[in-house]
N, C-alpha and C positions, 0 to 999 in steps of 0.2 A: 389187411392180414396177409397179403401177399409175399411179406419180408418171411413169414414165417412159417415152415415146414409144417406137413400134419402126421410127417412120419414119426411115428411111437418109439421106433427104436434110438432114434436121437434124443428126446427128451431121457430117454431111459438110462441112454449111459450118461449124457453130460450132466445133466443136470443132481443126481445122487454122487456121481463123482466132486461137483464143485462145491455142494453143499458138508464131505468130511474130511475133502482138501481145508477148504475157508475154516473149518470149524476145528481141524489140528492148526491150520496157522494161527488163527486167533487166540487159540491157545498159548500158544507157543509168544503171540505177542503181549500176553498178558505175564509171563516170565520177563520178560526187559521191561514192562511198565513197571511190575513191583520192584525192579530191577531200580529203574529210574526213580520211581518215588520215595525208596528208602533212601538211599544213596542222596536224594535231595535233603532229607528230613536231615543225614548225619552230617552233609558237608558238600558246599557245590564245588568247589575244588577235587572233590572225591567222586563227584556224579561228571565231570570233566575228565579226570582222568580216566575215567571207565567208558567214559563218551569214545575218546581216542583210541583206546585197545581193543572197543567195540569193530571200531571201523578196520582193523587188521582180520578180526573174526568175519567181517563182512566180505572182504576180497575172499577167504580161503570159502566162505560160503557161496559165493557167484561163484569161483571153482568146479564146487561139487554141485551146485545145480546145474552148472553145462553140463559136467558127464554125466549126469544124470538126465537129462533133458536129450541128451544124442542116445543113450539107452533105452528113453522111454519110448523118442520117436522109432527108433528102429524096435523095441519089442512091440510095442502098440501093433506093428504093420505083421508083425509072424503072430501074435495075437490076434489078430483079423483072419489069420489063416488057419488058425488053431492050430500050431507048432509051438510047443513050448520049451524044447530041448534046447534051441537055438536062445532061447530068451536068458536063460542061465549062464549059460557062455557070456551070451553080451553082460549079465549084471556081474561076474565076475572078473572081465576086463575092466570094468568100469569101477569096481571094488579095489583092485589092485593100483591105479590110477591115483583114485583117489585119496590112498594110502601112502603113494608117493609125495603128493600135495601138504599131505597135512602131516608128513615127516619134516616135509622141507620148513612150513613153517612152527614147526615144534624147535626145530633147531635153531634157526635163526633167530627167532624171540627170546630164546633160552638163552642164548651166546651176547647180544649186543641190543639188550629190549632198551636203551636211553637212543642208541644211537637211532633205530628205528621211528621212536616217538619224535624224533628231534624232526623227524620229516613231515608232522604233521602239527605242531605248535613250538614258538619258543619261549611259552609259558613253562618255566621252572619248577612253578609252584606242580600245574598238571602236569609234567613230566615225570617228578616224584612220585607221586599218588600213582600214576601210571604205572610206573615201575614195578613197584608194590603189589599190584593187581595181576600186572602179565606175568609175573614171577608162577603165581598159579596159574592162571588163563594159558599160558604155554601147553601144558600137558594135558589139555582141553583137545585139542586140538588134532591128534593121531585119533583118538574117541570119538570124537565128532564126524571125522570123514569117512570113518566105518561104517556108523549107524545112519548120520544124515542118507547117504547113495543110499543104503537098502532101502531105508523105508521109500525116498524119491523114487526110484527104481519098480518098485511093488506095482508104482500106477499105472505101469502099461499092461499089466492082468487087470486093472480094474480092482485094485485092493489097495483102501487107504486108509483105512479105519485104524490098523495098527499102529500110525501116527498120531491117530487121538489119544489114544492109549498111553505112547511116550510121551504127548507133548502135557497130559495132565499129570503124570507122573513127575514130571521136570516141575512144573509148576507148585506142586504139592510139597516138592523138596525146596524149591527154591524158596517158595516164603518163609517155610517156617524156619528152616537153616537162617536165611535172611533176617529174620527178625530176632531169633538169637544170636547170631554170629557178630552182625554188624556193630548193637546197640548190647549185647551183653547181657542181654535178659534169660530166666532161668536158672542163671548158675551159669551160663555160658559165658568166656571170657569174649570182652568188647575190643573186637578186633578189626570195626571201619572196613573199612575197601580191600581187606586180606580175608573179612569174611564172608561179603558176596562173592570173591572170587572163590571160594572153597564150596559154597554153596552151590554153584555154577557147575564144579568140576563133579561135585558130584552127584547132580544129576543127570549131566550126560553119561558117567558111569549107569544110569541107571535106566537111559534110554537105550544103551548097546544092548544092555542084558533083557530089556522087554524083547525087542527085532531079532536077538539069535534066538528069544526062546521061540517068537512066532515062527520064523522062519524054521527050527528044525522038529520042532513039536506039533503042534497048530494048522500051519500051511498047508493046504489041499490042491493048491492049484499048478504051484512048481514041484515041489516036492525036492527043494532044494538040499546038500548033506556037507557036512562043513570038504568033503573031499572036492566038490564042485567050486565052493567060493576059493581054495587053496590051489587047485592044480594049474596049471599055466598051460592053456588051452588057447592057440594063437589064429583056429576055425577062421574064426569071425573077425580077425583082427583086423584088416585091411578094413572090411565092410566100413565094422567097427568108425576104423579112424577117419573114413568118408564122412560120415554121419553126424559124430559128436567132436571133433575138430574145431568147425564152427563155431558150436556151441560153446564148447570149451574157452574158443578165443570173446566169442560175445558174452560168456560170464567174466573171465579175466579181465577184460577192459572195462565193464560196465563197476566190477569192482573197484580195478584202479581210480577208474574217475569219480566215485562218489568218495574215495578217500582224497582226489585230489579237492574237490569240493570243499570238503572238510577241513584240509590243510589251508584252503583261501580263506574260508572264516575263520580257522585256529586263527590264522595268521593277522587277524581284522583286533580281536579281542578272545578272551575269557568267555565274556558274556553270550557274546556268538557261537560258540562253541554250544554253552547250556542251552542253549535256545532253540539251535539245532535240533541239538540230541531231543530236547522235549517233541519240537510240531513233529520228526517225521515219525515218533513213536505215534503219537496219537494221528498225523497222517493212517499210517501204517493200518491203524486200527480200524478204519473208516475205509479206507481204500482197500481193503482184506478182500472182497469179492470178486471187484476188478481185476486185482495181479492173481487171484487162484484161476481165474477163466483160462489162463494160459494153460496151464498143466491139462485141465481137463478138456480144452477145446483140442488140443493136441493128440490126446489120448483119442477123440470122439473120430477127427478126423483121421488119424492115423488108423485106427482100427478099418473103416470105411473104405481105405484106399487097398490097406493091406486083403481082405475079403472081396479086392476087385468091382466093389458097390462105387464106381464111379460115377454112376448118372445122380448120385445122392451128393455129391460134392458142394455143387453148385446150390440148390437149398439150406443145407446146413450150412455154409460159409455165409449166404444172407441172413440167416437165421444169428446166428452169432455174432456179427457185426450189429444188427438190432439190439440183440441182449449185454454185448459190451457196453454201447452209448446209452444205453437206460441206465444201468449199474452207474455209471460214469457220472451224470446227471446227478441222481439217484446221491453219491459219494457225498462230490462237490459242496451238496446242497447241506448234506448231516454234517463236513468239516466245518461250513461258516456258521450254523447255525449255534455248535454247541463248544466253536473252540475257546471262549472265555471259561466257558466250565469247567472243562476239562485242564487249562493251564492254572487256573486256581488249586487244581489239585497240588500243586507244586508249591512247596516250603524255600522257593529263590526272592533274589532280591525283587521289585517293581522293575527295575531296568530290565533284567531276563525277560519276565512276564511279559512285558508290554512286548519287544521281538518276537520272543515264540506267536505271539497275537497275530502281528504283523508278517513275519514267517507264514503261518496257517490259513491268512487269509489271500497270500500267495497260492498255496497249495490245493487252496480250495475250486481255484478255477484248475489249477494246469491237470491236477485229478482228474477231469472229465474227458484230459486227451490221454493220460497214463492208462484207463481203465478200456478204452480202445485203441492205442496204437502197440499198446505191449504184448496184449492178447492175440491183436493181429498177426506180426510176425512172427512172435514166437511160440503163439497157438495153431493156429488155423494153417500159415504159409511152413511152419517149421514141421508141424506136426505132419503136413501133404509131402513133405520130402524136399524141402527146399529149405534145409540150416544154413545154406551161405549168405542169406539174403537179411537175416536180422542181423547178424554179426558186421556186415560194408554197412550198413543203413546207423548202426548206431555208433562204430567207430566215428563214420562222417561226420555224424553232428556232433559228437562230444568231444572230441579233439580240433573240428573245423570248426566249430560255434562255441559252445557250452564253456569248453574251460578255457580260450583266448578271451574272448569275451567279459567272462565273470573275474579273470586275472587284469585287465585293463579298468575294470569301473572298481577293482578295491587297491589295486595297487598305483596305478597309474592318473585315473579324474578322483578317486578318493570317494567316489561317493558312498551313503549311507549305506547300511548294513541290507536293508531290504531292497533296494534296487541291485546288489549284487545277486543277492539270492534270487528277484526273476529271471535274474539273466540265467542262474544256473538251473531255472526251470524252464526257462523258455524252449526247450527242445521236444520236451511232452507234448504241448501242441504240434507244433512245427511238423515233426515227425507222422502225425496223423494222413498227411499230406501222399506223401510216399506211397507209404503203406495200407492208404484206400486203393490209391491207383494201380498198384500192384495186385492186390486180393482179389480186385476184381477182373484183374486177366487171364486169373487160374491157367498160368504157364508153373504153378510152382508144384503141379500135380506129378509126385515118380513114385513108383513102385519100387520101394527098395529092396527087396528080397527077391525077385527074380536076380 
């Protein structure tokens, strides 16, 4: 029991913090399965193409969870101090930010969505379908980078609940929109992969309007007023860009590369493609605990440092690395167990099925390093004050390993579909490596607010 702290106040905050992170993610991840499973029932050329313009959504979302992750850590720390004038400032730098982001790609999907797709398959058939979808999915997009930062944002007060809120709301829209839109049922006209996108678009309309109304009605802790998220207040900017810089660059890149991933299998087959998009939903789904431990080990630590409770560091960081590698195990062990079940749920051909299998039971081991080396850095070491350190550790390996690698055994030896894909997991482990040796030299400990 050594590993494990017997201080109350650590179990108090992480653990109620990771339990309504996990449970608005999961939410949230049960929107893209109904997502995936209708889309399979109408048309796997339509569940491909949505696959693809997924993965565009997915860069501008590693985006907004950097700056939102360099605002958490830096509020989390004047949170620990109990200052919270300074916290609003930072979530409306970071507001503003990410409005730029999800302008830039509002624009560009809107203006040349075939050429874009063209970068990730040159599959014709999914390039269409694609098209078709991002024509809506565009204007998702400015919506999304609004509401995503605030509610990410919330959790450096310790408030995440508002997110369950949006993400069941999203969920409640999406299916039933989904099950009329797609297939036509109701009286609703049958509109395939133009009507999950509209179903889409307008639930994140529906997620902005839950987070402004908490935010300007509801909220007790900021007391935030729409003149605070609007004024161009440049305080904290410098700090600001020390901070979430980083992070920013460690979500940008980790975006880019799982879209460049996705262009190596576009690039393999069709089938690759669906098969993808199926294991890392149902990944995703299993592994929901492990990647929420970041936000909230971050928040746990960052508060601790920010309140000058440094002698509590060193516990809670053993403490957390314990409870990563159990989760991890824990994951690992529910992916191999039930991923036949779960890809049965899918109306694809046998060929798909049997990859996503094979896929999944990839994923089933490198999970166990995903659920402790991602919480490490970018919980524990990012949340203590040290964002430059998850950002070199993961550029390293997914540009020096991951994606030369995984580009050579499908373009160059040709091999099968599933030995590409460990290569493109192989760095989840790998990386475990680094980032023990580091967490436990607690050089990443700074006070960011003095």
């Amino acid at each position: 029991m050594k590993f494990f702290t017997r201080d109350r106040a650590f179990y108090g905050t992480f653990f109620p913090l990771l339990i309504i992170i996990a449970l608005q993610q999961l939410i949230s991840l049960g929107v893209n399965l109904a997502d995936n499973l209708m889309l399979g029932f109408y048309s796997e050329s339509a569940l491909a193409g949505a696959a693809i313009v997924n993965q565009l959504h997915f860069i501008l979302a590693q985006l907004i969870i950097g700056i939102a992750a360099g605002t958490v850590v830096l509020g989390s720390q004047y949170w620990g101090k109990g200052e919270t004038e300074p916290i609003k400032r930072i979530i409306a730098l970071g507001l503003k930010l990410s409005l730029l982001f999800g302008a830039i790609f509002w624009a560009v999907t809107l203006v040349i969505p075939a050429e874009v797709l063209r970068l990730l398959t040159t599959d014709e058939t999914i390039i269409a379908e694609g098209v078709v979808y991002l024509k809506v999915m565009s204007w998702t997009y400015i919506i999304f980078s609004l509401s995503y930062v605030l509610m990410l944002s919330l959790e450096a007060v310790q408030t995440a609940i508002v997110g369950v809120v949006m993400s069941v709301a999203a969920l409640v829209i999406n299916v039933v929109l989904n099950y009329c839109l797609i297939f036509g049922n109701f009286g609703f006209p049958r509109l395939g992969i133009t009507g999950a996108a509209i179903a889409t678009l307008v639930s994140r309309i529906a997620e902005l309007a839950i987070i402004l109304l908490y935010l300007f009605a509801i909220d007790r802790k900021l007391r935030i007023r729409l003149r605070d998220l609007i004024t161009l207040d440049l305080t904290y900017l410098r700090r600001f860009i020390r901070v979430a810089l980083p992070t920013i660059i460690a979500g940008a890149q980790w975006g880019v590369a799982q879209t460049a991933q996705t262009a190596i299998l576009g690039h393999i087959s069709a089938t690759a493609i669906a098969a993808n998009s199926i294991a890392i939903v149902i990944f995703e789904l299993f592994a929901i605990f492990g990647m929420c431990c970041s936000s909230a080990a971050s928040v746990t630590i960052g508060k601790a440092v920010g309140a000058g409770n440094l002698d509590k560091i060193r516990p809670y960081s053993r403490t957390l690395q314990a409870i990563f590698i159990a989760i991890g195990v824990i994951s690992g062990a529910m992916i191999f167990a039930f991923k036949d079940v779960f890809v049965a749920l899918y109306a694809v051909t046998p060929e798909t099925r049997t990859m996503a299998v094979q896929f999944l039971t990839v994923l089933a081991v490198s999970t166990v390093g995903t659920c402790y080396e991602f919480p490490v850095e970018s919980g524990i070491i990012a949340g203590g004050g040290d964002t430059k350190y998850a950002s070199i550790v993961d550029v390293s390996f997914m540009w020096l390993f991951t994606i030369p690698s995984a580009a050579l055994s499908a373009f160059v030896f040709k091999f099968p579909p599933m030995a590409t894909f460990c290569f493109l997991k192989a760095d989840q482990l790998l990386k475990c490596i680094p980032n023990a040796i580091r967490c436990n030299r607690y050089k990443w400990v700074r006070q960011l607010t003095k």
